[in-house]
C-alpha atoms as one frame of an Amber mdcrd trajectory, in Angstrom:
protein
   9.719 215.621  50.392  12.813 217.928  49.483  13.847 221.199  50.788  16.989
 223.123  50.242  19.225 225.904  52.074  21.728 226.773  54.217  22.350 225.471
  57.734  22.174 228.562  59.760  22.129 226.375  63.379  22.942 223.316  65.047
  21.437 222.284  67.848  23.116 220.631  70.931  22.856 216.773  70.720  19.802
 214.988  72.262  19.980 211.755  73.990  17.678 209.756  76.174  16.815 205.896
  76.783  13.813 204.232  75.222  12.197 200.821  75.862  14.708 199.936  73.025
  17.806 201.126  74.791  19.689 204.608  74.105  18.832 207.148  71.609  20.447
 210.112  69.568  18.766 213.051  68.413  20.273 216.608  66.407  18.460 219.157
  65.065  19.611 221.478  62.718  18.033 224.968  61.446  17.958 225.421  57.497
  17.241 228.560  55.678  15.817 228.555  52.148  16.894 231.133  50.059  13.234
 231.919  48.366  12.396 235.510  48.090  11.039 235.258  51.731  13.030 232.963
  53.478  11.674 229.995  55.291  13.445 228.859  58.270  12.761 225.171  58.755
  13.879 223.147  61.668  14.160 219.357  60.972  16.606 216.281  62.795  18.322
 213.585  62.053  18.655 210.319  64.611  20.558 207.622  65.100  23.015 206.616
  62.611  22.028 208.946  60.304  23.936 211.807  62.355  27.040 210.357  61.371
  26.193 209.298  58.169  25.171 213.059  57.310  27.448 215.184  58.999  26.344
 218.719  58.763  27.809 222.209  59.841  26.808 225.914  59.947  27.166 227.937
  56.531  27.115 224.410  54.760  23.940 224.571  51.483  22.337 221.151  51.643
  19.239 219.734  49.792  17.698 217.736  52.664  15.034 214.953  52.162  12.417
 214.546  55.298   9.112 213.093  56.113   6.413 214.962  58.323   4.709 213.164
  60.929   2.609 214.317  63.540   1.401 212.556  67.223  -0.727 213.164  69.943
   0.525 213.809  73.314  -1.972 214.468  76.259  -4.352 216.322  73.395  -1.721
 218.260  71.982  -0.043 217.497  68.692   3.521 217.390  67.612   4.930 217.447
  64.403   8.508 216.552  63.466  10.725 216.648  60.470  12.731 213.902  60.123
  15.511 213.769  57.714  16.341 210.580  55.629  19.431 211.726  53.486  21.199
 215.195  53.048  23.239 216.128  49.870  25.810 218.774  50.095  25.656 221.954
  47.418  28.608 222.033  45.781  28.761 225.608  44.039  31.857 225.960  41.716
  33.133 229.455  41.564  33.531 228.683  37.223  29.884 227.112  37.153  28.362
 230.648  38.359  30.488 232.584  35.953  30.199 231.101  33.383  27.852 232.574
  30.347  25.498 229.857  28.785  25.652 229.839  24.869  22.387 229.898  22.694
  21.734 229.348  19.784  21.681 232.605  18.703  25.867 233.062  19.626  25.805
 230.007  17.410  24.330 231.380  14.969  27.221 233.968  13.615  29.631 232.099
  13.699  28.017 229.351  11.472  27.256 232.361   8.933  31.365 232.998   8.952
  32.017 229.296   7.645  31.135 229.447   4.294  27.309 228.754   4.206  24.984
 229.685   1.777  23.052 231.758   4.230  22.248 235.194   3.742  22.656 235.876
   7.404
């Protein structure tokens, strides 16, 4: 699954030990910018916080699996991020006009065709 926003939080690091030695944990807080924003809180561990370093304000498209456990017959779901790409937004991409075929269409009209329009 995909979801996309801006990082509006990062949590302090988590670390513990496991039966397979040490392990890293950091969540992060992502708002989506839908009509009624969603604010989604999902982690990365291990390597993959270094891999995909993240920081407040930055727009990231952020792919995650959901998994849920039981835990003394309560359930817990997690987010767990896999990747996170970076939203570059150009400040020429978002001013610039897309043509259509109807701007087109003039201009063809002023070359010399036969027609009428």
């Amino acid at each position: 699954m995909e979801i996309s926003g801006k990082i509006i939080a990062v949590l302090p690091l988590a670390t513990g030990e496991g039966k397979n030695g040490t392990w890293r944990s950091q969540d992060y807080v992502l708002e989506t910018a839908d009509q009624y924003p969603k604010k989604v809180c999902f982690n990365f561990f291990g390597d993959k916080i270094e891999q995909f370093p993240m920081a407040i304000d930055d727009v990231v498209t952020v792919s995650f699996d959901i998994e849920s456990r039981e835990y003394n017959g309560r359930w817990f779901t997690s987010i767990r991020a896999w990747k996170a790409d970076k939203n570059v937004a150009t400040a020429a991409s978002s001013t610039s006009t897309p043509v259509s075929s109807f701007d087109a269409a003039p201009a063809a009209a002023s070359e010399g065709t036969d027609l009428p329009f």
